[in-house]
N, CA, C and O atoms as a printed pandas DataFrame, in Angstrom:
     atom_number atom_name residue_name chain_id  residue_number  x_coord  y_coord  z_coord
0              1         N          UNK        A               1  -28.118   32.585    9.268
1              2        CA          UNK        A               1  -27.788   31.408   10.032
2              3         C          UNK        A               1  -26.560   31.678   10.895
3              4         O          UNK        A               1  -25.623   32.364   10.486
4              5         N          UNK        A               2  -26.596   31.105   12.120
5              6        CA          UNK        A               2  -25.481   31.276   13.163
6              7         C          UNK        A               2  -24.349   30.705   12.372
7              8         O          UNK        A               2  -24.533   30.183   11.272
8              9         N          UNK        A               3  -23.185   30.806   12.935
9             10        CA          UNK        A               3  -22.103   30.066   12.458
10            11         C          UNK        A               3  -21.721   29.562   14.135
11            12         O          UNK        A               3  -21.813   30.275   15.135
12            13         N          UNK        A               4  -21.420   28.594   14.093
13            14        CA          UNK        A               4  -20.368   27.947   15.204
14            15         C          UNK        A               4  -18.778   27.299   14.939
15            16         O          UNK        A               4  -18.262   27.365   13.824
16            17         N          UNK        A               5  -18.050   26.640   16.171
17            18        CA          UNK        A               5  -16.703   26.954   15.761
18            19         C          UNK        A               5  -16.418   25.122   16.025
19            20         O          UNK        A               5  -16.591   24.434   17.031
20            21         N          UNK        A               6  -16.024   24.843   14.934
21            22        CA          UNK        A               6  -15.411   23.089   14.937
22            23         C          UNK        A               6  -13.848   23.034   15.325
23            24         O          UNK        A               6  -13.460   24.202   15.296
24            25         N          UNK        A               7  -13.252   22.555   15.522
25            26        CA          UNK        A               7  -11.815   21.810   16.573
26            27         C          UNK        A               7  -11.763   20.558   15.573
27            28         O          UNK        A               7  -12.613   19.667   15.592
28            29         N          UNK        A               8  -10.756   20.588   14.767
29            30        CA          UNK        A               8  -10.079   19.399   14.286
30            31         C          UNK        A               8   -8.984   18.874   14.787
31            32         O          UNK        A               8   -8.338   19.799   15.279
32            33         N          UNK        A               9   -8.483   17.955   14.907
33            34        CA          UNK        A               9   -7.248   17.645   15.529
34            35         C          UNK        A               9   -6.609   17.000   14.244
35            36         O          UNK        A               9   -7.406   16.381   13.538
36            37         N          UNK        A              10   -5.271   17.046   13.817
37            38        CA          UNK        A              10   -4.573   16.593   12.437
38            39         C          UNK        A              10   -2.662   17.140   13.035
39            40         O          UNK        A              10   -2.051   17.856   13.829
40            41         N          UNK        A              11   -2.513   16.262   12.053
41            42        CA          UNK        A              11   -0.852   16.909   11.724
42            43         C          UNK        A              11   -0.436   18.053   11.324
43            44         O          UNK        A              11   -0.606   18.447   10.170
44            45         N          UNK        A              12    0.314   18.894   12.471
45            46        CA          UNK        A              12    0.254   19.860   11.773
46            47         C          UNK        A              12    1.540   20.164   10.237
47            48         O          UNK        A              12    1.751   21.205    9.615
48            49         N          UNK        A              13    2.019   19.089   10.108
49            50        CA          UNK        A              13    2.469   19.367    8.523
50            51         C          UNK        A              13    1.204   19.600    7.777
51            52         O          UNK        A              13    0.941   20.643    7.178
52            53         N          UNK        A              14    0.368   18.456    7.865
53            54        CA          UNK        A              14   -1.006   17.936    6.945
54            55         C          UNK        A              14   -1.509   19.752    6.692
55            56         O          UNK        A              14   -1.634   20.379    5.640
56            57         N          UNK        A              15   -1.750   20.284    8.436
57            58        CA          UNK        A              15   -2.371   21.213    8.079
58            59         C          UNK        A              15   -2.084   22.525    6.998
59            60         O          UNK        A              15   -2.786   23.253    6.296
60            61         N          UNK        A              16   -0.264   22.338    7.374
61            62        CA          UNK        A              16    0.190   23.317    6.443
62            63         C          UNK        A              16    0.436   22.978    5.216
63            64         O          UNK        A              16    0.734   23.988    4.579
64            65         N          UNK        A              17    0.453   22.057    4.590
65            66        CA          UNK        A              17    0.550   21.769    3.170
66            67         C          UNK        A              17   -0.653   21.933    2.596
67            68         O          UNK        A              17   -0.622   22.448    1.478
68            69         N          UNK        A              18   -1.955   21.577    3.137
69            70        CA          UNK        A              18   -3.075   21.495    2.958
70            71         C          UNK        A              18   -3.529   23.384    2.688
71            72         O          UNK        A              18   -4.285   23.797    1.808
72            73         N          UNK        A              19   -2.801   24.239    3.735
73            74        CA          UNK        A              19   -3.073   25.618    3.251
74            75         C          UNK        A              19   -2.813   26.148    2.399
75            76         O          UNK        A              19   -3.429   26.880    1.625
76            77         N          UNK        A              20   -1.174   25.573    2.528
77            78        CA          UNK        A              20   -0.782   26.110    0.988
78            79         C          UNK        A              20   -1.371   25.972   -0.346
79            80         O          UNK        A              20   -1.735   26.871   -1.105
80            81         N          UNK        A              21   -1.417   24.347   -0.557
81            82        CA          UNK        A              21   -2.084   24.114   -1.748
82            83         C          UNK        A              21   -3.638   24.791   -1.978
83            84         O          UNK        A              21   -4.040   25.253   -3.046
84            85         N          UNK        A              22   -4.281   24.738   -0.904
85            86        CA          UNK        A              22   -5.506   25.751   -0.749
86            87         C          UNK        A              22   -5.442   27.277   -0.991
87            88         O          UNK        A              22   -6.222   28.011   -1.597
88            89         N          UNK        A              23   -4.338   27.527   -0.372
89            90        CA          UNK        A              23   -4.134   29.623   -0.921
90            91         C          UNK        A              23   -3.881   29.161   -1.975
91            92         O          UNK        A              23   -4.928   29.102   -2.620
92            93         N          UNK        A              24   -2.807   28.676   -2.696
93            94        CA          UNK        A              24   -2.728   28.141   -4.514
94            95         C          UNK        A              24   -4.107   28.254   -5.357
95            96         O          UNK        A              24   -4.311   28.706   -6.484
96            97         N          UNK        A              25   -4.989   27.675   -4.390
97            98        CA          UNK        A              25   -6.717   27.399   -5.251
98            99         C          UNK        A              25   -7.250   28.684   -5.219
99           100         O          UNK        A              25   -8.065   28.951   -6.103
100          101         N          UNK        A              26   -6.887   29.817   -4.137
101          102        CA          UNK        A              26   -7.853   30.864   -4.054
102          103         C          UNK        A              26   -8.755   30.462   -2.777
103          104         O          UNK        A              26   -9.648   31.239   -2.441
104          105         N          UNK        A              27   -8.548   29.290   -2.073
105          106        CA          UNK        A              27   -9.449   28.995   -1.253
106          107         C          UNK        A              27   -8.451   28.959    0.458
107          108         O          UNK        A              27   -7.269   29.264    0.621
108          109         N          UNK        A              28   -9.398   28.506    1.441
109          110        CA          UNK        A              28   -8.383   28.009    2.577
110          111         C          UNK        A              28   -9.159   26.964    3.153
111          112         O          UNK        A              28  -10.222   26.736    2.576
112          113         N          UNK        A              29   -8.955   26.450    3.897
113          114        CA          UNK        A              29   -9.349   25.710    5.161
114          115         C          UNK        A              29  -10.747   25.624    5.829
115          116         O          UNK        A              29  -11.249   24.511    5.673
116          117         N          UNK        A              30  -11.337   26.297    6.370
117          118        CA          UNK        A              30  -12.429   27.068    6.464
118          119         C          UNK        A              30  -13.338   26.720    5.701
119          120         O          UNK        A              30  -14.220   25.921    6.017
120          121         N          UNK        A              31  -13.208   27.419    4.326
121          122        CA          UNK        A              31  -14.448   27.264    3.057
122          123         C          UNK        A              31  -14.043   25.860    3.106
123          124         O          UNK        A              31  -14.979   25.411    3.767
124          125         N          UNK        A              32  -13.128   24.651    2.803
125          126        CA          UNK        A              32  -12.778   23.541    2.135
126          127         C          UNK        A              32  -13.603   22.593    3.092
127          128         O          UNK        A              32  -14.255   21.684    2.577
128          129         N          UNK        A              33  -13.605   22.762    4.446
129          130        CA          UNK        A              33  -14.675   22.132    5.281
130          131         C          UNK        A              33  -15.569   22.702    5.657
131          132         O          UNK        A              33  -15.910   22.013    6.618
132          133         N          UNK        A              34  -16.450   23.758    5.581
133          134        CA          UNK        A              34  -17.696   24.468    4.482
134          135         C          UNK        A              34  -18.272   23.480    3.692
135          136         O          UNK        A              34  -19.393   22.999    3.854
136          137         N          UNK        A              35  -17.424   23.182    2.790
137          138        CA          UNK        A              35  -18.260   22.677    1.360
138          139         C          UNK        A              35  -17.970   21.403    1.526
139          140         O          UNK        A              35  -18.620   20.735    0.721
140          141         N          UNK        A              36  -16.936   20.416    2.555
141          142        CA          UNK        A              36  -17.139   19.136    3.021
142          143         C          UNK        A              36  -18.322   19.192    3.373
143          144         O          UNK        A              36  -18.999   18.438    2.675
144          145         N          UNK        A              37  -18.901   19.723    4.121
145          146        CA          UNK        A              37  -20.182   19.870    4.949
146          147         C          UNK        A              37  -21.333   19.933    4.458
147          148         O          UNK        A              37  -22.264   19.209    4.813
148          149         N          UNK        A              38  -21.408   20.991    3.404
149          150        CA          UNK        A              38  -22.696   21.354    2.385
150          151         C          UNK        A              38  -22.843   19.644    1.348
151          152         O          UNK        A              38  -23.906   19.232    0.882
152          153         N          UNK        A              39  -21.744   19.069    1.240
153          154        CA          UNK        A              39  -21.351   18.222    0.414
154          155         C          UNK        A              39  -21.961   16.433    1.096
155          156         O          UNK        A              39  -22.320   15.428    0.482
156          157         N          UNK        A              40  -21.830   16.736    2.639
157          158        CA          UNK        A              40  -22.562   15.535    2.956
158          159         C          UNK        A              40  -23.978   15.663    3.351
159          160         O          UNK        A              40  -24.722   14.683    3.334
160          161         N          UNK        A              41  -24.384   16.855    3.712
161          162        CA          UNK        A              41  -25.495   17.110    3.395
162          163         C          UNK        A              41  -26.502   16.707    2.063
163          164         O          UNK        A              41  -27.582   16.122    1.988
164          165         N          UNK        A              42  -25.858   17.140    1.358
165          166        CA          UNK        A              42  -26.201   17.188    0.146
166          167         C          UNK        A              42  -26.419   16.043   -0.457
167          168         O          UNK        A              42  -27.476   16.029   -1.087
168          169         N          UNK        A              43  -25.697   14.916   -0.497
169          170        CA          UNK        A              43  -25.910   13.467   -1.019
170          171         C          UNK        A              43  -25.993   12.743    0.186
171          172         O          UNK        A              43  -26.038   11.544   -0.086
172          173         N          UNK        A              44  -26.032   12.944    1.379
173          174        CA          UNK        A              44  -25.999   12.199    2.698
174          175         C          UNK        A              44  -25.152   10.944    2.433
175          176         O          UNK        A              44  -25.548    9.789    2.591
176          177         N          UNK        A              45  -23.976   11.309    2.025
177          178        CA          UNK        A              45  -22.673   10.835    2.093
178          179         C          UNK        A              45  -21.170   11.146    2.349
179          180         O          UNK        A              45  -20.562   12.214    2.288
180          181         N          UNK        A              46  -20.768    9.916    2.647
181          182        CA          UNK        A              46  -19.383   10.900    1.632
182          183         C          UNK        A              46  -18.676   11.328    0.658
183          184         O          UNK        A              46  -18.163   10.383    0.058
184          185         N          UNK        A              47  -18.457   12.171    0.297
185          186        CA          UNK        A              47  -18.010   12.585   -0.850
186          187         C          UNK        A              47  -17.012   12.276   -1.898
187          188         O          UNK        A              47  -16.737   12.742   -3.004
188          189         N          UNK        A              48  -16.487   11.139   -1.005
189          190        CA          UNK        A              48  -15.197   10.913   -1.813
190          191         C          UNK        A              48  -15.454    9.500   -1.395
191          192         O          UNK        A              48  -16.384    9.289   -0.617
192          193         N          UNK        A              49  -14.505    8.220   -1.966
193          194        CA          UNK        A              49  -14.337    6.714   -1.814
194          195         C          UNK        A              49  -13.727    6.654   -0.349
195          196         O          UNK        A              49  -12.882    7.458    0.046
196          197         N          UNK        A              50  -14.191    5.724    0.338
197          198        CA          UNK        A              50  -14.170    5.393    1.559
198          199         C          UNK        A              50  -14.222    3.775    1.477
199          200         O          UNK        A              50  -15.335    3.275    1.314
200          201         N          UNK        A              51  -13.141    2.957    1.576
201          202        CA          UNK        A              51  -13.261    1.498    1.224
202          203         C          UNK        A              51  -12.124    0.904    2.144
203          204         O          UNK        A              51  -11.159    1.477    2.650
204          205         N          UNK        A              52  -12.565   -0.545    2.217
205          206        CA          UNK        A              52  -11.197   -1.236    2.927
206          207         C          UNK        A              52  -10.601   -1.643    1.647
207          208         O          UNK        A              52  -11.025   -1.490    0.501
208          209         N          UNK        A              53   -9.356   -2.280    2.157
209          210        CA          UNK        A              53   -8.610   -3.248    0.720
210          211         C          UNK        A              53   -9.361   -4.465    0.882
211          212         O          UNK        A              53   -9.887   -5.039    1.836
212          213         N          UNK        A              54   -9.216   -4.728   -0.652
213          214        CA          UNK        A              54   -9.772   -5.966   -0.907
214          215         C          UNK        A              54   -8.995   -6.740   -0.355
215          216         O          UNK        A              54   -7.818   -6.508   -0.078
216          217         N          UNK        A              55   -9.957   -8.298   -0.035
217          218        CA          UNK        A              55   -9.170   -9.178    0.430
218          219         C          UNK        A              55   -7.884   -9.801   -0.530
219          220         O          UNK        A              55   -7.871   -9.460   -1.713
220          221         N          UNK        A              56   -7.153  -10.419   -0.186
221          222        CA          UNK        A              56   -5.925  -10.524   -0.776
222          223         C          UNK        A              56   -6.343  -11.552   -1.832
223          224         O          UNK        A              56   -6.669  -12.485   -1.099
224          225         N          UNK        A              57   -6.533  -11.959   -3.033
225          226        CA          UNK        A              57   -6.822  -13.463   -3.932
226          227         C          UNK        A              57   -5.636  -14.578   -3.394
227          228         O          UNK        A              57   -4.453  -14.235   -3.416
228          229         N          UNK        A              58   -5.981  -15.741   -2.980
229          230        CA          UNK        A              58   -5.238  -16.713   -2.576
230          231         C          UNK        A              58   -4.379  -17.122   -3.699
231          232         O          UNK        A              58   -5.063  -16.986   -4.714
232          233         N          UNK        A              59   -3.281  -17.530   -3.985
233          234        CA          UNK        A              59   -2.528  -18.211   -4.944
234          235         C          UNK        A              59   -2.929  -18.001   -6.058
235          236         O          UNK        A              59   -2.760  -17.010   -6.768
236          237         N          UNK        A              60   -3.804  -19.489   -6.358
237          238        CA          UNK        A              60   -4.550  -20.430   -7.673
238          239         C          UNK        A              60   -5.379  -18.898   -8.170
239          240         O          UNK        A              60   -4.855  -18.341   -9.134
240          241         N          UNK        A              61   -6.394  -18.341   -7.672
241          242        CA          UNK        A              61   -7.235  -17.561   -7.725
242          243         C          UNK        A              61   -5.865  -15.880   -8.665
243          244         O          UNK        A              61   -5.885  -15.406   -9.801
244          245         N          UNK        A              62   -5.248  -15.664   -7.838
245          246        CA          UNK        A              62   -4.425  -14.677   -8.548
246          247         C          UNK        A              62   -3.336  -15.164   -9.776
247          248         O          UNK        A              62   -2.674  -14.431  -10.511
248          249         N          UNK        A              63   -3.376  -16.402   -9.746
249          250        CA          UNK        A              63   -2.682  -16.953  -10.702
250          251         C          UNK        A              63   -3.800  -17.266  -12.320
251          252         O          UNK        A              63   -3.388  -17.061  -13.462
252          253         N          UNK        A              64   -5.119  -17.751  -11.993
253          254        CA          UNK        A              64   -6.266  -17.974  -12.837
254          255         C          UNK        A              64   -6.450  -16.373  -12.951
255          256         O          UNK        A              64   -6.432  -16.032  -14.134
256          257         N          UNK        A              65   -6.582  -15.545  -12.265
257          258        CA          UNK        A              65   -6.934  -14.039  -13.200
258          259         C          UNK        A              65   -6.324  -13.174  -14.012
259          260         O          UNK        A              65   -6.802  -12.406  -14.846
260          261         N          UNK        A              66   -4.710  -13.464  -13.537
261          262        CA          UNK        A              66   -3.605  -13.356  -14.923
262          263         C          UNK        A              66   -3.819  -14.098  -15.574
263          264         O          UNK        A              66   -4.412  -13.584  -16.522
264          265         N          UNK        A              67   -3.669  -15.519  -15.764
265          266        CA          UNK        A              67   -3.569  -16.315  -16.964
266          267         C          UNK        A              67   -4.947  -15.938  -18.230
267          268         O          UNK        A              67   -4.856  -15.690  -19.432
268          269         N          UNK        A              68   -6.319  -16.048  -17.197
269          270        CA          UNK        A              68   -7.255  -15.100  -17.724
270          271         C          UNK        A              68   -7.317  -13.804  -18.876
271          272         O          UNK        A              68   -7.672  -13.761  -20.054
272          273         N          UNK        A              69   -6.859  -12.924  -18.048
273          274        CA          UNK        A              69   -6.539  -11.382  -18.469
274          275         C          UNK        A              69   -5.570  -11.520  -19.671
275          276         O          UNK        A              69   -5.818  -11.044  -20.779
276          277         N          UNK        A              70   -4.742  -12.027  -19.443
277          278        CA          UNK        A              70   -3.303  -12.274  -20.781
278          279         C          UNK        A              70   -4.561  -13.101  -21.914
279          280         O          UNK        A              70   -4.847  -12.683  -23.035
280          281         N          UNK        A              71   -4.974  -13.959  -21.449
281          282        CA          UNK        A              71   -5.359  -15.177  -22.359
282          283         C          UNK        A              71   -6.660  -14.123  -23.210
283          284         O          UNK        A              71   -6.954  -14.530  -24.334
284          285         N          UNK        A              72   -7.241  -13.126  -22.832
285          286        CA          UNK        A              72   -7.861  -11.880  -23.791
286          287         C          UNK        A              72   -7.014  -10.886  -24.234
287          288         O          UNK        A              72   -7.538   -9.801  -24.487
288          289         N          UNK        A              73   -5.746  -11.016  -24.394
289          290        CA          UNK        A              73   -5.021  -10.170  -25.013
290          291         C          UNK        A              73   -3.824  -10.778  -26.159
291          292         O          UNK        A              73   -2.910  -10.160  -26.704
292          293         N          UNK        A              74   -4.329  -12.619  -26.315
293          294        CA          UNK        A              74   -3.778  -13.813  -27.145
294          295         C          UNK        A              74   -2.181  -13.803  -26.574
295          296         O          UNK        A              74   -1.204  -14.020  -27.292
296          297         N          UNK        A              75   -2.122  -13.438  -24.805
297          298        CA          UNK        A              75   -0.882  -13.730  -24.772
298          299         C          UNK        A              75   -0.740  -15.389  -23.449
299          300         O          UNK        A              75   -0.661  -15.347  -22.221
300          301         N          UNK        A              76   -0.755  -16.353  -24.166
301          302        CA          UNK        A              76   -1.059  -17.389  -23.421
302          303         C          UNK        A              76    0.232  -17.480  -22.661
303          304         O          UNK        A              76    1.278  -17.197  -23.244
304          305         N          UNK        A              77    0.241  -17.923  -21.173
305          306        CA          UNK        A              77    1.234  -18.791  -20.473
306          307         C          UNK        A              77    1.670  -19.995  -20.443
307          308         O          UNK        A              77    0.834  -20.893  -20.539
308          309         N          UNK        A              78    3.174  -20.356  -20.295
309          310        CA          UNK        A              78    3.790  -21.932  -20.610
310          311         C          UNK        A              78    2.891  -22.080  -18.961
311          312         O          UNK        A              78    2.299  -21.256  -18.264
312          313         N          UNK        A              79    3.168  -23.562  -18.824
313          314        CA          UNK        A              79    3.612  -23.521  -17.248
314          315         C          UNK        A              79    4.998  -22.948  -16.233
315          316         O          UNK        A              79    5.183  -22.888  -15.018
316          317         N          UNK        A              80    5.681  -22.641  -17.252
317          318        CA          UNK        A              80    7.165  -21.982  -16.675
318          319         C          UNK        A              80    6.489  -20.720  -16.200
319          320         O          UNK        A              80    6.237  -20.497  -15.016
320          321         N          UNK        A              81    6.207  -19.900  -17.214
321          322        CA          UNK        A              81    5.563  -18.373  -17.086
322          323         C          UNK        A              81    4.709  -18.364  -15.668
323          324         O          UNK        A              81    4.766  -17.380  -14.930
324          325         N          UNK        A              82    3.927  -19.506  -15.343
325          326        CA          UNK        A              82    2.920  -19.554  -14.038
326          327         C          UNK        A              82    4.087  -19.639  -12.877
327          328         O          UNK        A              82    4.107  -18.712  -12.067
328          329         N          UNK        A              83    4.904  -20.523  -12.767
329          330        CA          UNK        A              83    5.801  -20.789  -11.722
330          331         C          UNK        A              83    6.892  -19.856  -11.869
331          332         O          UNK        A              83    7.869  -20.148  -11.179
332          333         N          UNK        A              84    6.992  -18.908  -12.513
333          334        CA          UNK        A              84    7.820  -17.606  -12.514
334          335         C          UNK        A              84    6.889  -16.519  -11.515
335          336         O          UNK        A              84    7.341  -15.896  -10.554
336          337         N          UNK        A              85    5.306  -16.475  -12.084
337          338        CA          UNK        A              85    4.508  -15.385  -11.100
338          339         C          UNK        A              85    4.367  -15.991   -9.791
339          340         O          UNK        A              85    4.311  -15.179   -8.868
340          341         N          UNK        A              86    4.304  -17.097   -9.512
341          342        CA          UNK        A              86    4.305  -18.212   -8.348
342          343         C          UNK        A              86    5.321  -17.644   -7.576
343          344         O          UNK        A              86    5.308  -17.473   -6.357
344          345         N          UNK        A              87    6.108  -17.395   -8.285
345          346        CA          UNK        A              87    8.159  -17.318   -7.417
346          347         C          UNK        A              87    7.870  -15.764   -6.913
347          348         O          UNK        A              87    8.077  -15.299   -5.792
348          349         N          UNK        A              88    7.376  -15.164   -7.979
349          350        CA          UNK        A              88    7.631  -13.229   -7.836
350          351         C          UNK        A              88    6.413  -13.124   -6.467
351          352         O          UNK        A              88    6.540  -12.390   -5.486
352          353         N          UNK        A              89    5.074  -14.210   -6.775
353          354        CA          UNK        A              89    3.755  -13.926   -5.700
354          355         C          UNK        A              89    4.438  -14.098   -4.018
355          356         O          UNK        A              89    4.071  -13.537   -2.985
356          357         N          UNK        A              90    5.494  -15.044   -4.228
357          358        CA          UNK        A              90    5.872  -15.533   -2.592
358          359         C          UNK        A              90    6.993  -15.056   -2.230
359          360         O          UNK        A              90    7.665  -15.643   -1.382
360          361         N          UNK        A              91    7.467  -13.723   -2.893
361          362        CA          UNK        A              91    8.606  -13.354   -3.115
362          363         C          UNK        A              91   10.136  -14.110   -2.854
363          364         O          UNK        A              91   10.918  -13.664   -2.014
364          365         N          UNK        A              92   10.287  -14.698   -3.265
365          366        CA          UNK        A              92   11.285  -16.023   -3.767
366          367         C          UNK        A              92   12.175  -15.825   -4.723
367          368         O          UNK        A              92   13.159  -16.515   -4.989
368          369         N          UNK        A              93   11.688  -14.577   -5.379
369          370        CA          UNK        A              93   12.602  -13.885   -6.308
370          371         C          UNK        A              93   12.376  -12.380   -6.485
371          372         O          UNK        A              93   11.276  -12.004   -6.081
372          373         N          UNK        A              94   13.067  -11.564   -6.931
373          374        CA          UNK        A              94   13.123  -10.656   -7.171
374          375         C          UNK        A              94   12.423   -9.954   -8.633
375          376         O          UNK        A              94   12.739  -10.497   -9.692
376          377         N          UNK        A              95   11.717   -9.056   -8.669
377          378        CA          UNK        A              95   10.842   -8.955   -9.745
378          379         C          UNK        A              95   12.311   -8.320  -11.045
379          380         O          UNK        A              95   11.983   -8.323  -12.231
380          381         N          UNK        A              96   13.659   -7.879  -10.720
381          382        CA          UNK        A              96   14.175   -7.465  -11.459
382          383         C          UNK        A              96   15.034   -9.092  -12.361
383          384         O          UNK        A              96   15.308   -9.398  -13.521
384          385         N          UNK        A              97   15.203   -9.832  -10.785
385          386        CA          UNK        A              97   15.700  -11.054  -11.267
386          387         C          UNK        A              97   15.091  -12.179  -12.469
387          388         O          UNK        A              97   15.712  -12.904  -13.245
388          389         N          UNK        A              98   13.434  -11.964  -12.236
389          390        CA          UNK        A              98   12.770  -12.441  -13.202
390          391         C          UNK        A              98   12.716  -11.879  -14.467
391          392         O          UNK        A              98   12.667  -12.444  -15.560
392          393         N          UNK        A              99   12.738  -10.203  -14.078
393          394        CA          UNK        A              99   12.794   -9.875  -15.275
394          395         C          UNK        A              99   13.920   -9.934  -16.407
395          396         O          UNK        A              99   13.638   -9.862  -17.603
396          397         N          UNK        A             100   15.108  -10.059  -15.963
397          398        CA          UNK        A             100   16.035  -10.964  -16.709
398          399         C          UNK        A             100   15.992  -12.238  -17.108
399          400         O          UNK        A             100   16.413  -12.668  -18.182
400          401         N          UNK        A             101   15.577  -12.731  -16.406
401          402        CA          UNK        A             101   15.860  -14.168  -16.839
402          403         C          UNK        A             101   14.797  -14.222  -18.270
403          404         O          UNK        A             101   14.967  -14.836  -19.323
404          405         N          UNK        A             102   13.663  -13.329  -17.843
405          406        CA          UNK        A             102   12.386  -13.393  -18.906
406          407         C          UNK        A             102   12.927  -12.861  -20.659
407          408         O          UNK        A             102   12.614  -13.161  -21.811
408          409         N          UNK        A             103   13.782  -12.031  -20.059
409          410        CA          UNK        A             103   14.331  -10.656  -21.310
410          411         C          UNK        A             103   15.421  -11.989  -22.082
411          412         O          UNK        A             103   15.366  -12.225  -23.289
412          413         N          UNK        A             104   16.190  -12.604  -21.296
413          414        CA          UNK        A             104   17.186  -13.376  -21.731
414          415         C          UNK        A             104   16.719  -14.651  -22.412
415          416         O          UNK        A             104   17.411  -15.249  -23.236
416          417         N          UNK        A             105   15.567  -15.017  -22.044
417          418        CA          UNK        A             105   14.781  -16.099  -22.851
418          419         C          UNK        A             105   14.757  -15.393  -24.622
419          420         O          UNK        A             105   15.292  -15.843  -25.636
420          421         N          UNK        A             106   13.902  -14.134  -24.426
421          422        CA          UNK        A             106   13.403  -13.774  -25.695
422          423         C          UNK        A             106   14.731  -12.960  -26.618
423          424         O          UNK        A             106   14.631  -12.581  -27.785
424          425         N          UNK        A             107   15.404  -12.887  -26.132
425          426        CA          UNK        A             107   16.512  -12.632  -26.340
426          427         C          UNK        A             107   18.038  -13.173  -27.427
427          428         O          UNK        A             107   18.883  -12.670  -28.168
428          429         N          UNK        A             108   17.521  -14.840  -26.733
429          430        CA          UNK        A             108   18.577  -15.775  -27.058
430          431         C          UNK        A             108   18.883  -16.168  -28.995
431          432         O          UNK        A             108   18.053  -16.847  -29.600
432          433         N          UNK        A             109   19.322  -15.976  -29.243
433          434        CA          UNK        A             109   19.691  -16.153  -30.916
434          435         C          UNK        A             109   19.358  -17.513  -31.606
435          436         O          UNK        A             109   19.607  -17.677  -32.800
């Protein structure tokens, strides 16, 4: 089979870190998009996860899937505990600030 010649365009840091860690493998550049190639062939895909981000959960919705998730691990929320993740979700506070105030609750004598 012929071989022909592909043109990538990238960073060239990308490219050189990418060699290095590749001479590290025993491999380079070349073979690594080689076997990208044999690889979408092969499952007529891509080979790896290719996704957008999920959409963001509104408030109520990210607030019901913690309370959820805890509530299968028998760790239930006051309503304080909700309007603490409320404060950290709209950033209104600081996640270190909560986490004191949280430590100093369980804390208290």
């Amino acid at each position: 089979m012929s071989k022909t010649y592909i043109q990538v365009r990238a960073e060239e840091s990308d490219k050189e870190l990418a060699s290095e860690i590749l001479e590290k493998l025993g491999t380079n550049l070349s073979t690594v998009v080689n076997m990208l190639l044999k690889q979408i062939i092969m499952t007529k895909s891509i080979p790896f996860e290719v996704k957008l981000n999920e959409t963001s959960y509104a408030e109520d919705e990210a607030v019901s899937e913690i309370v959820a998730t805890l509530a299968m691990e028998n760790m239930n929320l006051t309503k304080e505990d909700i309007l603490l993740l409320k404060e950290y979700r709209n950033d209104k506070s600081s996640a270190d600030k909560i986490r004191k105030k949280i430590i100093s609750e369980y804390t208290k004598e």
